[in-house]
C-alpha positions as CSV (number, residue, x, y, z in Angstrom):
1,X,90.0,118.1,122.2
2,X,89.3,119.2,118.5
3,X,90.6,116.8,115.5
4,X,90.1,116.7,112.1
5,X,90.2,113.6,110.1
6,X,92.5,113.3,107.0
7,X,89.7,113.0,105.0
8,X,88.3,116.8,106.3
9,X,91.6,118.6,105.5
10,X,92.1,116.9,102.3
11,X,88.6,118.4,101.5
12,X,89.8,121.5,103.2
13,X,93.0,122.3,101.0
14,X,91.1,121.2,98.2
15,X,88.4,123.7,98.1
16,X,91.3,126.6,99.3
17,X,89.8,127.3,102.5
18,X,92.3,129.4,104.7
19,X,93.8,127.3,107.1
20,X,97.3,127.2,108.6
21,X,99.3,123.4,109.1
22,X,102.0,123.3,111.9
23,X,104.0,120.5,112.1
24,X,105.6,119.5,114.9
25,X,107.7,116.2,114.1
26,X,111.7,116.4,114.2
27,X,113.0,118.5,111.4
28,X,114.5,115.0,109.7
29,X,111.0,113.7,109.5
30,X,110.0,116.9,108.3
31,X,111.9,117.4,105.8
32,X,111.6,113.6,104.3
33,X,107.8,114.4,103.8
34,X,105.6,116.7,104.9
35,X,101.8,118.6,104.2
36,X,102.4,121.4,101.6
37,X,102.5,124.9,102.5
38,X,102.9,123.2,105.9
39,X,104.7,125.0,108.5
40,X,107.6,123.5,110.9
41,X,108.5,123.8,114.5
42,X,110.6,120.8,115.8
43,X,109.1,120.9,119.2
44,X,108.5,117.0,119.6
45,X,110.7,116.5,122.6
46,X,109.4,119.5,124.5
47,X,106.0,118.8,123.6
48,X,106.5,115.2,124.9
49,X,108.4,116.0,127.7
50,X,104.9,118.7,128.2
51,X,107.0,121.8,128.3
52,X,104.8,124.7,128.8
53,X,106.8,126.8,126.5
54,X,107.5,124.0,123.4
55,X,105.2,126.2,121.1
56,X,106.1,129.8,122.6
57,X,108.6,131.0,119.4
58,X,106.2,129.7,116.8
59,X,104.1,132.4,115.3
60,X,100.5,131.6,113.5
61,X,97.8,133.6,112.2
62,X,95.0,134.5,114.4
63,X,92.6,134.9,111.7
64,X,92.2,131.3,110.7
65,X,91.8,127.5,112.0
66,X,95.0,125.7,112.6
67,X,95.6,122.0,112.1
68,X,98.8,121.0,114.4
69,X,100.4,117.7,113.0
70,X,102.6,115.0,114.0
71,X,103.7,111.4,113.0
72,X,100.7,109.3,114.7
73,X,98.6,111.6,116.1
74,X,99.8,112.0,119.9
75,X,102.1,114.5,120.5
76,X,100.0,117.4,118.0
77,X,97.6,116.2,120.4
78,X,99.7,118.3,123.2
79,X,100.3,120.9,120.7
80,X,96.4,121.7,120.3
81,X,95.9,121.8,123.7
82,X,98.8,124.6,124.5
83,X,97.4,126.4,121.7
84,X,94.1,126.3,122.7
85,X,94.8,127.3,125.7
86,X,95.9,131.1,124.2
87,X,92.2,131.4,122.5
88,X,93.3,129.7,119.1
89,X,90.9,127.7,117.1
90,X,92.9,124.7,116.9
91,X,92.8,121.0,115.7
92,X,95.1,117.8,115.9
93,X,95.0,115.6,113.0
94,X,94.2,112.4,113.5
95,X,96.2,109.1,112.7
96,X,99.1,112.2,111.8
97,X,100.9,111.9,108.9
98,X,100.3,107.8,108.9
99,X,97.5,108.6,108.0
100,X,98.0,111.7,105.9
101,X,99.9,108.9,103.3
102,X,96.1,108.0,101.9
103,X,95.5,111.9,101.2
104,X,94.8,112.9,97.4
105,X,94.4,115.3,95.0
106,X,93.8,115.7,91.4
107,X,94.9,117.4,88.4
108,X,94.0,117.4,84.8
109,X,96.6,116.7,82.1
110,X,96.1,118.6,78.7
111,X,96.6,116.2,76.0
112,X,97.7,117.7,72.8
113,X,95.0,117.0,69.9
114,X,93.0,114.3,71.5
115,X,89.8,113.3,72.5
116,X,91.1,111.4,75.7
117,X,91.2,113.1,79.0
118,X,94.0,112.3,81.3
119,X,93.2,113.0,85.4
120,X,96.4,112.2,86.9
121,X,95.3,111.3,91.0
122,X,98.0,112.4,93.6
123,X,98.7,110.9,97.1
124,X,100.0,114.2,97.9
125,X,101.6,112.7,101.1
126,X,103.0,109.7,99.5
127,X,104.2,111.1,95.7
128,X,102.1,108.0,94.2
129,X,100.9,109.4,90.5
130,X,98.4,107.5,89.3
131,X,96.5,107.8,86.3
132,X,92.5,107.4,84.9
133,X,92.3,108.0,81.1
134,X,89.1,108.6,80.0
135,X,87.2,108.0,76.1
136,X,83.9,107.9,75.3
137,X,82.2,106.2,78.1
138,X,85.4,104.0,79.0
139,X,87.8,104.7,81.5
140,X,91.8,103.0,81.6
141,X,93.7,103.0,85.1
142,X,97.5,103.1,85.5
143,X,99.1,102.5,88.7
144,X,95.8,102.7,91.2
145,X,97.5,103.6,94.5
146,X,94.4,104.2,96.6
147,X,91.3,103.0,97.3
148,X,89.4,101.2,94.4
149,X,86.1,103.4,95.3
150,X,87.9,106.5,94.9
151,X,89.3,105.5,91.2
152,X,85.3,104.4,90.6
153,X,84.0,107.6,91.5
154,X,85.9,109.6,89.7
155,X,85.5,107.8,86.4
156,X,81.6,107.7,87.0
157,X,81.6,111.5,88.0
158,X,82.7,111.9,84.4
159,X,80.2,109.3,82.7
160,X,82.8,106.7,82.3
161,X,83.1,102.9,82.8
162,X,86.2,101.3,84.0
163,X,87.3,98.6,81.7
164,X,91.2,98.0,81.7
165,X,93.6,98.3,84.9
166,X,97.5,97.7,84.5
167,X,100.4,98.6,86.6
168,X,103.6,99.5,85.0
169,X,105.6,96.6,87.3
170,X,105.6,94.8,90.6
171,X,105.9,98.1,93.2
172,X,107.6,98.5,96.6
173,X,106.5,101.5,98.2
174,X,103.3,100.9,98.2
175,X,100.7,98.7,97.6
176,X,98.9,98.0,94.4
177,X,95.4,98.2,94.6
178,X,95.2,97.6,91.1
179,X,94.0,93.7,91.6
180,X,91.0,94.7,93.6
181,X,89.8,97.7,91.3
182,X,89.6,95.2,88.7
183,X,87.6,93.0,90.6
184,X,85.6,95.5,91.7
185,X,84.9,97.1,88.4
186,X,84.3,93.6,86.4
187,X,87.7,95.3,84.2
188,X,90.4,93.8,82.3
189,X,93.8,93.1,85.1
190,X,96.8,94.0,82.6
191,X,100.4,93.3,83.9
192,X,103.6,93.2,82.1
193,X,104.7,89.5,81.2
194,X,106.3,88.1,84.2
195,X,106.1,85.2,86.7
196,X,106.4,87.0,89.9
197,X,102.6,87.3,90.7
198,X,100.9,84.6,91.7
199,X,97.7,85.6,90.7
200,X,95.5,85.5,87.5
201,X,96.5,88.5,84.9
202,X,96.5,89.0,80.8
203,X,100.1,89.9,80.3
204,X,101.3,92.8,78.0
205,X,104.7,92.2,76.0
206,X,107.1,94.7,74.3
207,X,105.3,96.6,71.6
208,X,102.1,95.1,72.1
209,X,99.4,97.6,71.7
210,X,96.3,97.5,74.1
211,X,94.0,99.3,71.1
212,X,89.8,100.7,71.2
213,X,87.9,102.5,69.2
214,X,89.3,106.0,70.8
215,X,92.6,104.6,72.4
216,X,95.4,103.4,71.8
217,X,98.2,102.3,75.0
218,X,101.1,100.5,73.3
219,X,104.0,98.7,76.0
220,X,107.0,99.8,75.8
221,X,109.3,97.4,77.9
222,X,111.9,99.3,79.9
223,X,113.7,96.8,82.5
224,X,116.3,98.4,85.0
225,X,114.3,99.6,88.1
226,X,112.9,96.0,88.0
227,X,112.9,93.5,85.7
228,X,109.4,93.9,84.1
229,X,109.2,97.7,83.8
230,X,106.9,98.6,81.3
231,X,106.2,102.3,79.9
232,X,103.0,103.1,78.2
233,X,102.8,105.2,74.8
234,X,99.1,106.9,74.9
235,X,98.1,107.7,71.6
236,X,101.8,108.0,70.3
237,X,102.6,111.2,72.1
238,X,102.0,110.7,75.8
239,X,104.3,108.6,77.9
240,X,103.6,106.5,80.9
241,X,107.2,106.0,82.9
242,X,106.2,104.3,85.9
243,X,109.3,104.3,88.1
244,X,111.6,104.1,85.3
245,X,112.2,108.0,84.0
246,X,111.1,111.0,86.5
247,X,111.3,114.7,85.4
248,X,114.8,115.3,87.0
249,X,115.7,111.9,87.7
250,X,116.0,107.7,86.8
251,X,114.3,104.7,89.0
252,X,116.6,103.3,91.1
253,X,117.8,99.4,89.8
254,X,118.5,97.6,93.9
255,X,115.3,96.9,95.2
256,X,114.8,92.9,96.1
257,X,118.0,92.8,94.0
258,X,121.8,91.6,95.6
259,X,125.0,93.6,94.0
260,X,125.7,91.6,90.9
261,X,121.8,91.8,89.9
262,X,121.4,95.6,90.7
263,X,124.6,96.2,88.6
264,X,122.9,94.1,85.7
265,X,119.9,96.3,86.2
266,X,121.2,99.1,85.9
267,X,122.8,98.2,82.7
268,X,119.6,97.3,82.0
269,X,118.2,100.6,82.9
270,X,120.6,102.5,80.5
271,X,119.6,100.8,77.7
272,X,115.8,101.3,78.7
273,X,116.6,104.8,79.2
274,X,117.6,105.5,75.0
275,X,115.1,103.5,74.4
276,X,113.0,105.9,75.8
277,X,114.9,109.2,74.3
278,X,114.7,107.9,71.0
279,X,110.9,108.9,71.0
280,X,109.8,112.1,70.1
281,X,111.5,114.9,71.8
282,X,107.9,116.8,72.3
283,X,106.3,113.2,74.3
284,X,104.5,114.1,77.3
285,X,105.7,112.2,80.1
286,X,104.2,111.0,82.7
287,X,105.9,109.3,85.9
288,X,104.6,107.3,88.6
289,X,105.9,109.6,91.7
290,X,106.8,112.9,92.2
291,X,109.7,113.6,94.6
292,X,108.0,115.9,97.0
293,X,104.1,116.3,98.2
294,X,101.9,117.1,95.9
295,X,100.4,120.9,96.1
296,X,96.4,121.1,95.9
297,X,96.8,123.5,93.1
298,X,95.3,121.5,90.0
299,X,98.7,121.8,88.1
300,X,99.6,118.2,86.7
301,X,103.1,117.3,87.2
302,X,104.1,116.6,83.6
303,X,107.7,117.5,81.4
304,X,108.8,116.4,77.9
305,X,111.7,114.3,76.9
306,X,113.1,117.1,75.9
307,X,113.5,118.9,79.6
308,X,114.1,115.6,80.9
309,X,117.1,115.5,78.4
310,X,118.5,118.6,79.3
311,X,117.7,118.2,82.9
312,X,118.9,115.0,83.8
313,X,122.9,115.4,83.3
314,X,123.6,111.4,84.0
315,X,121.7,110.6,81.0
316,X,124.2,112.1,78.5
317,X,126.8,110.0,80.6
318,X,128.5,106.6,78.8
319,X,127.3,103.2,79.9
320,X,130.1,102.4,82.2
321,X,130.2,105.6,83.9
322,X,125.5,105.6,84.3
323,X,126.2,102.5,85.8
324,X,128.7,103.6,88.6
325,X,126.8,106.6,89.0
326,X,123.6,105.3,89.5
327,X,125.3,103.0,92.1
328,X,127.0,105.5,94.0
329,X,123.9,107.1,94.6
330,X,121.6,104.8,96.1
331,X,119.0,106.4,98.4
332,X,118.0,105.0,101.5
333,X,116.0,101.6,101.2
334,X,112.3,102.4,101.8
335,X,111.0,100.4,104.6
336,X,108.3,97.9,104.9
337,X,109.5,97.0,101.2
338,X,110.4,93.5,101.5
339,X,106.6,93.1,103.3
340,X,105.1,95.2,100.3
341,X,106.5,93.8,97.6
342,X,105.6,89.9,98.7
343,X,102.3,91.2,99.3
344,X,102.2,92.9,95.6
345,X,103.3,89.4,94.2
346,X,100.3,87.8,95.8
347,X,97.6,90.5,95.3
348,X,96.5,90.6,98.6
349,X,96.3,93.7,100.9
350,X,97.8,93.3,104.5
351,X,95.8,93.0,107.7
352,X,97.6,95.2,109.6
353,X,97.1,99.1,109.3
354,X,98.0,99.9,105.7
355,X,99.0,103.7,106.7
356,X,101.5,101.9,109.5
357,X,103.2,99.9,106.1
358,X,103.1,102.5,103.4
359,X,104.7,105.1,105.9
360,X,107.3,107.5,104.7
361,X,108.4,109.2,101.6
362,X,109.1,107.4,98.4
363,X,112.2,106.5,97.8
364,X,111.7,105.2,94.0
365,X,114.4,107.5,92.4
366,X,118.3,107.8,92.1
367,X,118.7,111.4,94.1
């Protein structure tokens, strides 16, 4: 049997070689998350139950490779073989999309009349935006989602040396890897002021300003989706939101939080929110997940206040009624986060399979 590692199709998408991605998971799964440009057959039970014809109404080029795909890497297994056996080149990815969660990408964000270079680094199958902000020969990491290598070879692909690494707050979907790139890189662990972690950190307050010789990264606190949210103003006119403010949405306020604290938090948010719209209308922003998989096609996933402002109706709503609203539309609770979110506090990464706790879409936003 032919697979291809995660890893190898990454590559593959990256560089635009043709190749054509059928997924075979149950539409619901496919439609929470999925490979883009991928395409969809929900043939799971046939293909389990090793129905001959489970792939006969799909149709796929005959010109290219195919890459069939599943959840864990067993039942595209059974696809490959049926389509291999009508002469198609055919692979099954391995570890499925578990293991498509750690897959990345990259695009470049064009910073308005500045010598700093933004590279915002996508887990395409995950939504995880993370950022490396590059000066001179010194390199700033927001949010590092992936491995700590990856994040060190990019920065030294572009002659730079990472010094600082912060995280915008305690996450939930996935784990920070932010602890270990600092320890890896000899760099500067920033958090926002809190006593949830229980691990060594120089905390960033409220209008502090983390400042070089070609930088400057001012905290801008922003409680609501949890209680130490922190934005970061780049240079005055580029916004780091984290999981507070999304182009077409606002972070949700309930995770690790009963009712009476997720009302108070999103009270909270509100507030955060104007605080936030009484920047510049032209601010870049920036958020920490996008709400479906990343394309490979180089194009940063940026907006301004301004299209957030006239995009996202509930923010033009009074306090009262962005509170109930926000309530009444509470998305699913992402698993794993209880497990994720003690483990985030500790700075630790688990033992078991991180693609097995990570799995599934975020969930971060108010839908």
């Amino acid at each position: 049997m032919n697979t291809v590692t995660v890893e190898v199709l990454r590559a593959w998408l990256e560089e635009g070689q043709p190749v054509a991605i059928l997924d075979v998971r149950p539409t619901q799964e496919y439609t929470e998350w999925s490979i883009p440009g991928s395409l969809h057959l929900d043939a799971y039970d046939a293909l389990k139950a090793r129905d001959p014809s489970a792939l006969a109404r799909v149709e796929l080029p005959d010109n290219q490779p195919i890459v069939a795909v599943c959840a864990a890497g067993k039942m595209s297994q059974i696809a490959a073989e049926q389509l291999a056996a009508r002469g198609m080149l055919v692979y099954s990815l391995e570890g499925g999309m578990n293991a498509w969660s750690l897959a990345w990408n990259t695009a470049e964000v064009p910073v308005r009349e500045s010598n700093v270079r933004v590279i915002q680094v996508r887990r395409t199958g995950k939504g995880c935006l993370s950022y490396l902000i590059g000066a001179g020969e010194k390199a700033i990491v927001i949010d590092a989602s992936l491995d700590p290598h990856l994040y060190l070879d990019l920065a030294a692909r572009h002659g730079w040396q990472i010094t600082t690494v912060l995280d915008t707050h305690i996450h939930a979907d996935h784990l920070s890897r932010s602890r270990q790139l600092a320890g890896q890189s000899g760099a500067m662990l920033i958090l926002p002021a809190q006593q949830r972690v229980t691990f060594p950190f120089t905390a960033i307050n409220d209008g502090e300003t983390l400042a070089t010789e070609m930088v400057q990264l001012t905290a801008l606190r922003t409680p609501g989706h949890t209680p130490e949210s922190t934005c970061y103003l780049l240079d005055g006119q580029t916004l780091l939101t984290g999981d507070t403010l999304f182009p077409t949405s606002v972070g949700r306020p309930d995770l690790a939080a009963d009712p009476e604290d997720a009302r108070a938090r999103a009270e909270a948010l509100y507030h955060s929110l104007h605080k936030l719209l009484a920047l510049p209308s032209d601010t870049l922003v920036l958020s920490g997940h996008a709400s479906s998989p990343v394309p490979f096609d180089g194009v940063p996933i940026m907006t301004t206040l301004a299209d957030i402002d006239e995009q996202v109706s509930i923010l033009h709503a009074t306090r009262h009624e962005f509170v109930r609203e926000v309530l009444a539309r509470i998305p699913a609770t992402p698993p794993n986060y209880e497990r994720i979110v003690t483990l985030n506090e500790r700075g630790l990464l688990p033992e078991v399979p991180i693609t097995e706790l990570e799995a599934g879409a975020n969930r971060c936003a108010i839908v």
